[in-house]
ChimeraX commands (.cxc) that place a marker at each C-alpha (Angstrom):
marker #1 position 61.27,82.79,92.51 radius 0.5
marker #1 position 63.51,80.99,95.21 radius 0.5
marker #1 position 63.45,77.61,95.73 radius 0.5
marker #1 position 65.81,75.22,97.60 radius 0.5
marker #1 position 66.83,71.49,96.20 radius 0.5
marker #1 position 66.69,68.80,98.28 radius 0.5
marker #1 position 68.11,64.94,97.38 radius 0.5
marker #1 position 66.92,62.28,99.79 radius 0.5
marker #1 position 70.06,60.07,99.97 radius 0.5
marker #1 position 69.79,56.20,101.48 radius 0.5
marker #1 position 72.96,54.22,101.77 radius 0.5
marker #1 position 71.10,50.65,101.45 radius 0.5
marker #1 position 70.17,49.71,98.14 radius 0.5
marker #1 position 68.46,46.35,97.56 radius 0.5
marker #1 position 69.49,46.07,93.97 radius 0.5
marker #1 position 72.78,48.57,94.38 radius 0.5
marker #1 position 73.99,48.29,97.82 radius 0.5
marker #1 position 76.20,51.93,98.21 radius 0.5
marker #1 position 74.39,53.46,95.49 radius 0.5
marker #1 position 74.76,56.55,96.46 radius 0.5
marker #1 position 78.13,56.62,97.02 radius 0.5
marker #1 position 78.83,54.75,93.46 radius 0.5
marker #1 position 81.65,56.19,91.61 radius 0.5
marker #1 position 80.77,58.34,88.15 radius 0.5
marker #1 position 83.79,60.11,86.71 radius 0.5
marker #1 position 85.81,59.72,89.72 radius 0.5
marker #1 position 82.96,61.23,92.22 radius 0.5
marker #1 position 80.33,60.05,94.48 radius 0.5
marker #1 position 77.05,59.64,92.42 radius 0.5
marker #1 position 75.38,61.81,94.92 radius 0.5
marker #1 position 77.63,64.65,94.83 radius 0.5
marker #1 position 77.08,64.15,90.98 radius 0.5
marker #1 position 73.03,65.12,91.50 radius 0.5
marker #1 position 73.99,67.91,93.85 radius 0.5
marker #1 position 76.49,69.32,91.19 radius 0.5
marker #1 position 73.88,69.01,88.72 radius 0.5
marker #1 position 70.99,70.40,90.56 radius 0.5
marker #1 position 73.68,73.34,91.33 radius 0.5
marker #1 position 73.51,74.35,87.78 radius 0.5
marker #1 position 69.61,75.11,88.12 radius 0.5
marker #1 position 68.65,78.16,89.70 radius 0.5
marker #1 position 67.81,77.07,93.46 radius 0.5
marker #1 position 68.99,79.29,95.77 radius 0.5
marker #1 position 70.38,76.05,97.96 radius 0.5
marker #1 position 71.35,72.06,97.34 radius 0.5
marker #1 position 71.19,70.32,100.22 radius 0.5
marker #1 position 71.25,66.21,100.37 radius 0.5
marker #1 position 69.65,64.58,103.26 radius 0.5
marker #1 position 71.59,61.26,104.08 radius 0.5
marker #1 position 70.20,58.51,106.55 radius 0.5
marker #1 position 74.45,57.86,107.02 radius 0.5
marker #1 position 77.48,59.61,107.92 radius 0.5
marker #1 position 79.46,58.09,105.15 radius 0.5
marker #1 position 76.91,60.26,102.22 radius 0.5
marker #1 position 77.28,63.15,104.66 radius 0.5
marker #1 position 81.74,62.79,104.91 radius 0.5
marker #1 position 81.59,62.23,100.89 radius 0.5
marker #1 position 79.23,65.20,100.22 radius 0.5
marker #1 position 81.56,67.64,102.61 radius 0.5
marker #1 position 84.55,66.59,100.77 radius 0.5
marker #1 position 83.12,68.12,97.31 radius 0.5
marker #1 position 81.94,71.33,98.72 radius 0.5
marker #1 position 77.88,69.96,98.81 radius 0.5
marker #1 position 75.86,70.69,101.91 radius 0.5
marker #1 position 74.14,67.50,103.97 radius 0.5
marker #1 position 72.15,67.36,106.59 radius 0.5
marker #1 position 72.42,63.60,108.58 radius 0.5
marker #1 position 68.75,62.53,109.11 radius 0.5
marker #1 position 67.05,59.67,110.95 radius 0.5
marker #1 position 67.96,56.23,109.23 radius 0.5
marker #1 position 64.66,53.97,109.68 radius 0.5
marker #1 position 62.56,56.75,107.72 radius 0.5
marker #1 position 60.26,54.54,105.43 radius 0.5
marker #1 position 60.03,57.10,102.57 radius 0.5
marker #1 position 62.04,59.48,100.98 radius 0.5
marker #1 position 59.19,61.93,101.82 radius 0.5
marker #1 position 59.85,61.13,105.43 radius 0.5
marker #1 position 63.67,62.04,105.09 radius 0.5
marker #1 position 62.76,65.34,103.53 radius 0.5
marker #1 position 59.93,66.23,105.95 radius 0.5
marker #1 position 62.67,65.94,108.62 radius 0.5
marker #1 position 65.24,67.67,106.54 radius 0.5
marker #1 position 62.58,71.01,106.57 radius 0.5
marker #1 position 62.80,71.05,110.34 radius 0.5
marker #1 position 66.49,70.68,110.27 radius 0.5
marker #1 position 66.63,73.41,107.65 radius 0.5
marker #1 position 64.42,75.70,109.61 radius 0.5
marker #1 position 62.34,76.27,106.22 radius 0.5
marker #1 position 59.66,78.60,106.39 radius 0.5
marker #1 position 55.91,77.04,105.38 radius 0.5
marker #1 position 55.86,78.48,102.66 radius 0.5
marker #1 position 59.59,77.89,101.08 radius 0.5
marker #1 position 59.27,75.69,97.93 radius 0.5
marker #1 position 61.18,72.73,97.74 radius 0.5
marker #1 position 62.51,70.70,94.35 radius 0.5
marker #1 position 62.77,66.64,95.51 radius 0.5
marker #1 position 65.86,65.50,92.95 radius 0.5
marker #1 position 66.28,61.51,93.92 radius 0.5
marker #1 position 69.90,60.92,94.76 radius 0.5
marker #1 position 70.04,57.98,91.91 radius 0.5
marker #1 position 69.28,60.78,88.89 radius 0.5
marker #1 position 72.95,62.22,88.25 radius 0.5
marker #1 position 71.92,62.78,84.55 radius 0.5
marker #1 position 68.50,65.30,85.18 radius 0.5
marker #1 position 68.36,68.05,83.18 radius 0.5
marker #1 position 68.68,71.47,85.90 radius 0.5
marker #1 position 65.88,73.41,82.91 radius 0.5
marker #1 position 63.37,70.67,84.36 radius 0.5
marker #1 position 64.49,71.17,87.92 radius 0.5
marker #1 position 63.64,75.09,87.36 radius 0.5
marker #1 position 60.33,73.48,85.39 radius 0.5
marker #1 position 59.09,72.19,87.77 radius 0.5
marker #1 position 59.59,74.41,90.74 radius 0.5
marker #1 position 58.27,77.49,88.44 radius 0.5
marker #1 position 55.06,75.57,87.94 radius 0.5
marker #1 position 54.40,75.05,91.71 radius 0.5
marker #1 position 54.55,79.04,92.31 radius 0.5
marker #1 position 52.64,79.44,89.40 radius 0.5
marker #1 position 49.49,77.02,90.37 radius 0.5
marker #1 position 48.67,77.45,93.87 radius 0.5
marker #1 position 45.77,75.16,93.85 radius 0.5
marker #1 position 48.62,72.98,93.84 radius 0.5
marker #1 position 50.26,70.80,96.61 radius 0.5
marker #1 position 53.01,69.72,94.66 radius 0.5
marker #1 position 54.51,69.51,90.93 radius 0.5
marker #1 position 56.07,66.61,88.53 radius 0.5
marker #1 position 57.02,66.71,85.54 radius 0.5
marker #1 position 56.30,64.05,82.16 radius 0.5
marker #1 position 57.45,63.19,78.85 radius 0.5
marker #1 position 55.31,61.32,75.74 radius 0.5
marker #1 position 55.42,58.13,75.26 radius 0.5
marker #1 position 56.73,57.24,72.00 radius 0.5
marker #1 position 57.13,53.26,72.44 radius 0.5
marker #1 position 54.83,50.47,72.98 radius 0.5
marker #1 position 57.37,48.95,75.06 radius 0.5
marker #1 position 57.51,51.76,77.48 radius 0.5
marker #1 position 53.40,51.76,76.91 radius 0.5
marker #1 position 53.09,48.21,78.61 radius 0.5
marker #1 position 56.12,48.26,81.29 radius 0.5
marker #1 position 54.89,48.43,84.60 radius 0.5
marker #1 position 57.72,49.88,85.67 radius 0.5
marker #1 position 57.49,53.02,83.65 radius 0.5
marker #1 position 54.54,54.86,85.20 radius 0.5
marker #1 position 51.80,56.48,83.45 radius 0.5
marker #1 position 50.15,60.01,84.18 radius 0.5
marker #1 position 46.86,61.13,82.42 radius 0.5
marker #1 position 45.89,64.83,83.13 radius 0.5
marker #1 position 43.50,67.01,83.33 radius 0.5
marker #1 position 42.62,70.57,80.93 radius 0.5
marker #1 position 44.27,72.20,83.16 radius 0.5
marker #1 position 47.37,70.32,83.64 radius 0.5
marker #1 position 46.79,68.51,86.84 radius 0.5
marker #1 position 46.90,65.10,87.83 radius 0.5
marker #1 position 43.88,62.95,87.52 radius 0.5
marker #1 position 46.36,59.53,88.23 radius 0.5
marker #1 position 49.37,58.03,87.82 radius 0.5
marker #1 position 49.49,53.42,87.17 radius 0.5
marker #1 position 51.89,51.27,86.03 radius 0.5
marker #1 position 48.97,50.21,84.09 radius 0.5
marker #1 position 48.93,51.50,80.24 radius 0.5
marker #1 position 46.84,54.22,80.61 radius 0.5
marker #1 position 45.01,55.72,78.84 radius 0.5
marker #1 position 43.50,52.62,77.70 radius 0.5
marker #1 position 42.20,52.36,74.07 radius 0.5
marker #1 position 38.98,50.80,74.42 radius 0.5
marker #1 position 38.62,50.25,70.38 radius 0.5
marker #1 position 42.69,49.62,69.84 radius 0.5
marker #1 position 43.20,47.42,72.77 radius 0.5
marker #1 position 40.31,44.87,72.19 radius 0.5
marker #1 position 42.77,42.17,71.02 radius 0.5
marker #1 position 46.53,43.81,72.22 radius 0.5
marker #1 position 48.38,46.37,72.85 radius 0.5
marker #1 position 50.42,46.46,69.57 radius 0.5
marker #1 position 50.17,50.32,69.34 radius 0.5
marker #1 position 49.70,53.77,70.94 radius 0.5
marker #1 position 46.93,55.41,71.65 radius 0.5
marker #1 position 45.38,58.32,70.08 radius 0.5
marker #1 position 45.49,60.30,73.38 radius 0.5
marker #1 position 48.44,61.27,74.74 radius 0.5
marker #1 position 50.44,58.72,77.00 radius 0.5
marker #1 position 52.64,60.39,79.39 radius 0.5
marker #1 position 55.40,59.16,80.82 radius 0.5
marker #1 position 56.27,60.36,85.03 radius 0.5
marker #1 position 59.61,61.63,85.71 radius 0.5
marker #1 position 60.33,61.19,89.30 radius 0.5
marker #1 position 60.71,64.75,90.15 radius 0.5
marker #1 position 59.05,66.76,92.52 radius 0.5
marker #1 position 58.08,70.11,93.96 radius 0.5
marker #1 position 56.67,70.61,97.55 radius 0.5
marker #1 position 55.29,73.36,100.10 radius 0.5
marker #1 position 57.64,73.16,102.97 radius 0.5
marker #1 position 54.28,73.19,104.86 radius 0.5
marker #1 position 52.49,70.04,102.49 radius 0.5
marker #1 position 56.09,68.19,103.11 radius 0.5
marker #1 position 55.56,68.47,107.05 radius 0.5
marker #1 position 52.39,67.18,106.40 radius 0.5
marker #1 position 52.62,64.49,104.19 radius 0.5
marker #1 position 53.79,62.11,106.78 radius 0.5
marker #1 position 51.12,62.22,108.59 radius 0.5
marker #1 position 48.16,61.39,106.30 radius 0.5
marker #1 position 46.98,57.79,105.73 radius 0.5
marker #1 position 48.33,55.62,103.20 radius 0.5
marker #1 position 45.51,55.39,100.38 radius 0.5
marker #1 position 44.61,51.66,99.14 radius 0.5
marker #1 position 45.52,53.00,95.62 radius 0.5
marker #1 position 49.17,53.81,96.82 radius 0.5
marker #1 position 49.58,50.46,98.49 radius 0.5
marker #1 position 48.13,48.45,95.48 radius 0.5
marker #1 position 50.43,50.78,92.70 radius 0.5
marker #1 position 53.38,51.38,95.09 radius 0.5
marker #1 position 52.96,55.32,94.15 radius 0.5
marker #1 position 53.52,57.65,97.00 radius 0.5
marker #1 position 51.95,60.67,95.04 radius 0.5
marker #1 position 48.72,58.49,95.21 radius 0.5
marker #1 position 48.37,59.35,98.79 radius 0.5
marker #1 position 48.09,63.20,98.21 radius 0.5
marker #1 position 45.62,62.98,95.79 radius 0.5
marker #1 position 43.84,60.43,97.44 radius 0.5
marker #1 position 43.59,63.26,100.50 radius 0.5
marker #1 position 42.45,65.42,97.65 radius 0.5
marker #1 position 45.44,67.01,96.79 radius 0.5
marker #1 position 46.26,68.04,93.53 radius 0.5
marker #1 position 49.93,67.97,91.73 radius 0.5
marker #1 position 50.51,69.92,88.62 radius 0.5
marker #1 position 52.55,68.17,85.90 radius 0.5
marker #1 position 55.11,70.20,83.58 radius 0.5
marker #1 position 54.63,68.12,80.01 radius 0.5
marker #1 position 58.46,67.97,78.93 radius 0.5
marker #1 position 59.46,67.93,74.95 radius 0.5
marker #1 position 62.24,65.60,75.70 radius 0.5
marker #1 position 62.69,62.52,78.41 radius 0.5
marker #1 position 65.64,63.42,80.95 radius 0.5
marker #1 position 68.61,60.90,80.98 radius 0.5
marker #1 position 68.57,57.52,82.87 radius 0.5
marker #1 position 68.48,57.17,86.31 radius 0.5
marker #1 position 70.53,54.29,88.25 radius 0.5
marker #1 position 68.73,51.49,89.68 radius 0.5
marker #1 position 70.93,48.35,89.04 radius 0.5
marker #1 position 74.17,47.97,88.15 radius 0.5
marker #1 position 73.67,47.79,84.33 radius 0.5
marker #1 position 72.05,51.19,84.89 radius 0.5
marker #1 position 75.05,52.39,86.61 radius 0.5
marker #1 position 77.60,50.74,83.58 radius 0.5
marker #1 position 75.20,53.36,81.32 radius 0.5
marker #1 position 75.13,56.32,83.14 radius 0.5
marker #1 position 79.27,55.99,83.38 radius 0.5
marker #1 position 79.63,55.50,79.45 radius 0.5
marker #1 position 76.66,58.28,79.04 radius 0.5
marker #1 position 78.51,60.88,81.62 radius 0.5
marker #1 position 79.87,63.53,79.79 radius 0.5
marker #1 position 81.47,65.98,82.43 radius 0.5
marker #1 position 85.17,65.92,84.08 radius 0.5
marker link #1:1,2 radius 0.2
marker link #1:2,3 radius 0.2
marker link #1:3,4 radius 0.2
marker link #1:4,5 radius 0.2
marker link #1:5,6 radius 0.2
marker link #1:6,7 radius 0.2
marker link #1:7,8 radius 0.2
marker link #1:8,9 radius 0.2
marker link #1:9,10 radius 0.2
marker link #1:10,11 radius 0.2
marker link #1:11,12 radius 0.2
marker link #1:12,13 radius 0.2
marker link #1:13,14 radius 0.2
marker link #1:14,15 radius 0.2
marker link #1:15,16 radius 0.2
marker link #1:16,17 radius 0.2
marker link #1:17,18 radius 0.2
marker link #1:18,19 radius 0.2
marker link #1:19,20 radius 0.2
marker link #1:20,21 radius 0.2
marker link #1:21,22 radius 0.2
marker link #1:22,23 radius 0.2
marker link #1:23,24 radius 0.2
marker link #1:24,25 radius 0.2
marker link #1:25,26 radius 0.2
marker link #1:26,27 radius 0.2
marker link #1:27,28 radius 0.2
marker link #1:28,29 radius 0.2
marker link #1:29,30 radius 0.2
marker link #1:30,31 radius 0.2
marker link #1:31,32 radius 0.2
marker link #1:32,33 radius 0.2
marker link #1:33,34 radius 0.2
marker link #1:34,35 radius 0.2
marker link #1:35,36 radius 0.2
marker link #1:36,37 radius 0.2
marker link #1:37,38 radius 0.2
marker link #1:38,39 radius 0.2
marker link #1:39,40 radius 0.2
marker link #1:40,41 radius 0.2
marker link #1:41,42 radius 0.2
marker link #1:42,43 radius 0.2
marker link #1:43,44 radius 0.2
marker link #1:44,45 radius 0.2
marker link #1:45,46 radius 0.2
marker link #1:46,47 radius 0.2
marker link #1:47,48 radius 0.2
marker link #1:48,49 radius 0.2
marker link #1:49,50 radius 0.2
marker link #1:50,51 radius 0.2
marker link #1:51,52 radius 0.2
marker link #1:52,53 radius 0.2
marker link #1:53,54 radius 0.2
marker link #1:54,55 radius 0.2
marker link #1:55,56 radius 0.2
marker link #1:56,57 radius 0.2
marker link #1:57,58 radius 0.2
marker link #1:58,59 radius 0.2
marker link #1:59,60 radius 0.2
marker link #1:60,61 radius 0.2
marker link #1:61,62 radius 0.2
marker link #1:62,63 radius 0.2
marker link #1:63,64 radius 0.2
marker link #1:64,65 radius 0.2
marker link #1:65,66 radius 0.2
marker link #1:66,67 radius 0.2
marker link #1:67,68 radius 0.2
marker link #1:68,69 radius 0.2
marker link #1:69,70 radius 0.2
marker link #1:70,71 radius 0.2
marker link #1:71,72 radius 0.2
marker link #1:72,73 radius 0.2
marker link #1:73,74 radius 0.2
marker link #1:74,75 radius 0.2
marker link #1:75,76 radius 0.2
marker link #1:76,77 radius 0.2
marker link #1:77,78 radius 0.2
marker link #1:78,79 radius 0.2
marker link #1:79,80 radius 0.2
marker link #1:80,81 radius 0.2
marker link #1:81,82 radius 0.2
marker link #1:82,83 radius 0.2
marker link #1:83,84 radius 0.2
marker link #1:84,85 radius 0.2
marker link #1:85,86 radius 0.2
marker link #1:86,87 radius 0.2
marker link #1:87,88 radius 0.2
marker link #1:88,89 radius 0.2
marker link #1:89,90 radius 0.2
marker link #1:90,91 radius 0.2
marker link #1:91,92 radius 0.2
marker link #1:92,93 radius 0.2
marker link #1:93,94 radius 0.2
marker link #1:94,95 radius 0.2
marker link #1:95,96 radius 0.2
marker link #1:96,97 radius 0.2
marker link #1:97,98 radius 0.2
marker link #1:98,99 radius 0.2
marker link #1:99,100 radius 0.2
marker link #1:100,101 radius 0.2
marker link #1:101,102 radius 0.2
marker link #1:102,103 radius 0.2
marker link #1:103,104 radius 0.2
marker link #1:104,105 radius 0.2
marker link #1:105,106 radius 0.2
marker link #1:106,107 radius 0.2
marker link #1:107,108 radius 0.2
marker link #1:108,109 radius 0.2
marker link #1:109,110 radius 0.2
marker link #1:110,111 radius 0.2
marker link #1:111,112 radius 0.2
marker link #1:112,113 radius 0.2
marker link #1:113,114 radius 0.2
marker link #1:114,115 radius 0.2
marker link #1:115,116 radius 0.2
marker link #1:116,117 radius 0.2
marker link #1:117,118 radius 0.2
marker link #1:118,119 radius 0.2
marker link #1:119,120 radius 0.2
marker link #1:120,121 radius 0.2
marker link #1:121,122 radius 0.2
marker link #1:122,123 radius 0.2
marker link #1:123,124 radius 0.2
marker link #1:124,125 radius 0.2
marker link #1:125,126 radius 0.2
marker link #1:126,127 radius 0.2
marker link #1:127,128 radius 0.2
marker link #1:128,129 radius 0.2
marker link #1:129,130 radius 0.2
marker link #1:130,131 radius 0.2
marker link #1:131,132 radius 0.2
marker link #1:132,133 radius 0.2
marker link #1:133,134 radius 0.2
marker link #1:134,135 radius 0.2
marker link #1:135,136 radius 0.2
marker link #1:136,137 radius 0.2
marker link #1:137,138 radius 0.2
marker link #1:138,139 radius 0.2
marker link #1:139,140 radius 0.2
marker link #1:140,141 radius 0.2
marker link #1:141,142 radius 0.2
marker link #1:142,143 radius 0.2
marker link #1:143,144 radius 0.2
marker link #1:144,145 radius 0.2
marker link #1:145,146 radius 0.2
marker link #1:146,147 radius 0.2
marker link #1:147,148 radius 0.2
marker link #1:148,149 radius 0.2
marker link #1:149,150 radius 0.2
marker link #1:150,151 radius 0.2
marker link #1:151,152 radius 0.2
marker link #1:152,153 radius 0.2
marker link #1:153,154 radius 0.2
marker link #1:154,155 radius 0.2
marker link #1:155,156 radius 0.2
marker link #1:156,157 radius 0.2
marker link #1:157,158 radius 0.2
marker link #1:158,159 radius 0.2
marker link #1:159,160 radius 0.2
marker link #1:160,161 radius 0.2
marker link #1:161,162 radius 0.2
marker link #1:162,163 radius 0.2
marker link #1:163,164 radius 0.2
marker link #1:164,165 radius 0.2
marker link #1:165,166 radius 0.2
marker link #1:166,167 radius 0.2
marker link #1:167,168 radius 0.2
marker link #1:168,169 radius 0.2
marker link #1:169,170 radius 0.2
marker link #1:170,171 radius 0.2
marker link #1:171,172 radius 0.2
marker link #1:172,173 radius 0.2
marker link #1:173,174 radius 0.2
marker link #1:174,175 radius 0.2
marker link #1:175,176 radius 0.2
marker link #1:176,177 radius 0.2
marker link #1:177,178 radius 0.2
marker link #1:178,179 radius 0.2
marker link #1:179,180 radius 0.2
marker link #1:180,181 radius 0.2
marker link #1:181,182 radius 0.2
marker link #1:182,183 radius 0.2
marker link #1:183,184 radius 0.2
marker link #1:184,185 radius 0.2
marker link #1:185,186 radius 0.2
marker link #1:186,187 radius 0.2
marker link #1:187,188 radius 0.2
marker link #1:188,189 radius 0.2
marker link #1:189,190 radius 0.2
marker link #1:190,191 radius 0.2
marker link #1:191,192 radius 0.2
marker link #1:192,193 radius 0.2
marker link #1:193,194 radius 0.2
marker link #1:194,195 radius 0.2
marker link #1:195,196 radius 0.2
marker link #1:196,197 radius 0.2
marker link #1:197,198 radius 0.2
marker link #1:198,199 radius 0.2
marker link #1:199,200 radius 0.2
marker link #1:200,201 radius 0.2
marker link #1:201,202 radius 0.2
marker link #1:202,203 radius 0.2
marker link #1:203,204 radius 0.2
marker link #1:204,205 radius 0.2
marker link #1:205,206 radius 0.2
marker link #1:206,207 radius 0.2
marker link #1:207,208 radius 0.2
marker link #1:208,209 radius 0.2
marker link #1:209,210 radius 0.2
marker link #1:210,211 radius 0.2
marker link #1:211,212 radius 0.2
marker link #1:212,213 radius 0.2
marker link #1:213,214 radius 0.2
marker link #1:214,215 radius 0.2
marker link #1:215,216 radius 0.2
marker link #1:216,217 radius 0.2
marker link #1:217,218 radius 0.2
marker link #1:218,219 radius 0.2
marker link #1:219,220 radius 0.2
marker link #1:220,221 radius 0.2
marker link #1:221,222 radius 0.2
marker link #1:222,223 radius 0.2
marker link #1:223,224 radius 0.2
marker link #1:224,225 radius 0.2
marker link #1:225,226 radius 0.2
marker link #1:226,227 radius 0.2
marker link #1:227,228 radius 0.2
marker link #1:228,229 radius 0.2
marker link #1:229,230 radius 0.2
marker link #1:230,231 radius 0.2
marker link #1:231,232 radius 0.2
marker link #1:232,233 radius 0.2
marker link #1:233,234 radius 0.2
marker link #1:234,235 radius 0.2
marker link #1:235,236 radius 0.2
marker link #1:236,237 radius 0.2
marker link #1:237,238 radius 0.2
marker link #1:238,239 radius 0.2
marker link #1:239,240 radius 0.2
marker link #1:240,241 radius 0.2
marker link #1:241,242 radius 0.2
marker link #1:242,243 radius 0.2
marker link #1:243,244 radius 0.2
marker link #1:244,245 radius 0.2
marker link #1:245,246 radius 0.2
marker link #1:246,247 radius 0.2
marker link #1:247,248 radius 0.2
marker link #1:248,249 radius 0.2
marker link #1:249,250 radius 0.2
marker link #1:250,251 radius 0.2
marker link #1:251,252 radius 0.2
view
């Protein structure tokens, strides 16, 4: 199995302005993801900045960058554009590793893009984790999954799903008996699905949930999801994130 790693890099950052280029251990953040998506077994890391400043700080650690169009509205976008610029072939699997994750776990990275070649009914992969608190159960931000017997997506909320019809009836003050799953933001892609995805309509699930993955299953694709024993390390969103992931980092 080959597959190549690509980390969609933005230098704006609503809650983190610079993010990616946020120190951790005396290197970029970015250039932290690439090292650790290194360690997995893609055949090639490649980050795809919208700025030349991600590009200069990747090429002064050794990572490889491709500078892509700045007013791309998704991170699919960037990576759709970074296939042409890579020249990959249709059917070249890609791993998306988001440029704010310098903790993930390169077993999950190889996960998830082992899954993809395995299923080929599927479009794309993901990965999840159980939900062991109620907390997590009830935060919209942490997004749900429920699957299918065979391991494929039947939708992701921020809604607690599944819901416990008999449990729930007065609150949520417990876990369901069926699994909850919690979605890692990881993903594996077709070259040719990623040239694609652009182009389909937005679904009026993905607009109301603010889930991208809601508009390929809305066009009736389906994404296979790798069930993790473990949940992968923190990502960085705000600066209290970023004060974690410094005191969690572990490497030189």
């Amino acid at each position: 199995m080959g597959f190549s790693v690509l980390i969609p890099a933005r230098l704006a950052s609503t809650r983190l302005p610079g993010k990616p280029l946020a120190d951790i251990g005396g290197r970029p953040m970015v250039v932290r993801v690439a090292q650790r998506a290194a360690a997995s077994s893609a055949e090639r890391v490649v980050v795809a900045a919208d700025s030349p400043a991600i590009v200069e700080a990747c090429e002064a650690h050794g990572v490889e960058a491709v500078l892509t169009r700045a007013d791309h509205a998704t991170g699919s976008d960037r990576l759709a554009e970074s296939c042409e610029l890579l020249r990959l072939t249709d059917d070249d699997l890609v791993v998306n590793v988001q440029a704010d994750e310098p903790l993930m776990d390169p077993a999950l990275i190889d996960a998830v893009a082992a899954l993809l070649e395995a299923r080929p009914e599927a479009s794309m992969s993901t990965a999840a984790h159980a939900i062991t608190d109620v907390r997590d159960f009830v935060n919209p931000n942490v997004v749900k999954v429920v699957l299918d017997a065979r391991g494929l997506a039947l939708y992701f909320s921020r809604a607690p799903l599944p819901w416990w019809r008999d449990g729930f009836a007065a609150a949520i003050t417990a876990l369901p008996p069926a699994p909850a799953l919690r979605h890692v933001g990881i993903y594996g892609y077709r070259a040719r699905f990623l040239r694609a995805f652009p182009h389909l309509t937005p679904a009026a699930t993905e607009l109301s949930e603010a889930l991208e993955q809601l508009r390929a299953m809305w066009h009736g694709h389906r994404i296979a999801v790798h069930v993790t024993s473990s949940a992968p390390g923190p990502g960085v969103d705000t600066a209290e994130d970023l004060a974690r992931v410094r005191a969690l980092w572990l490497g030189p």
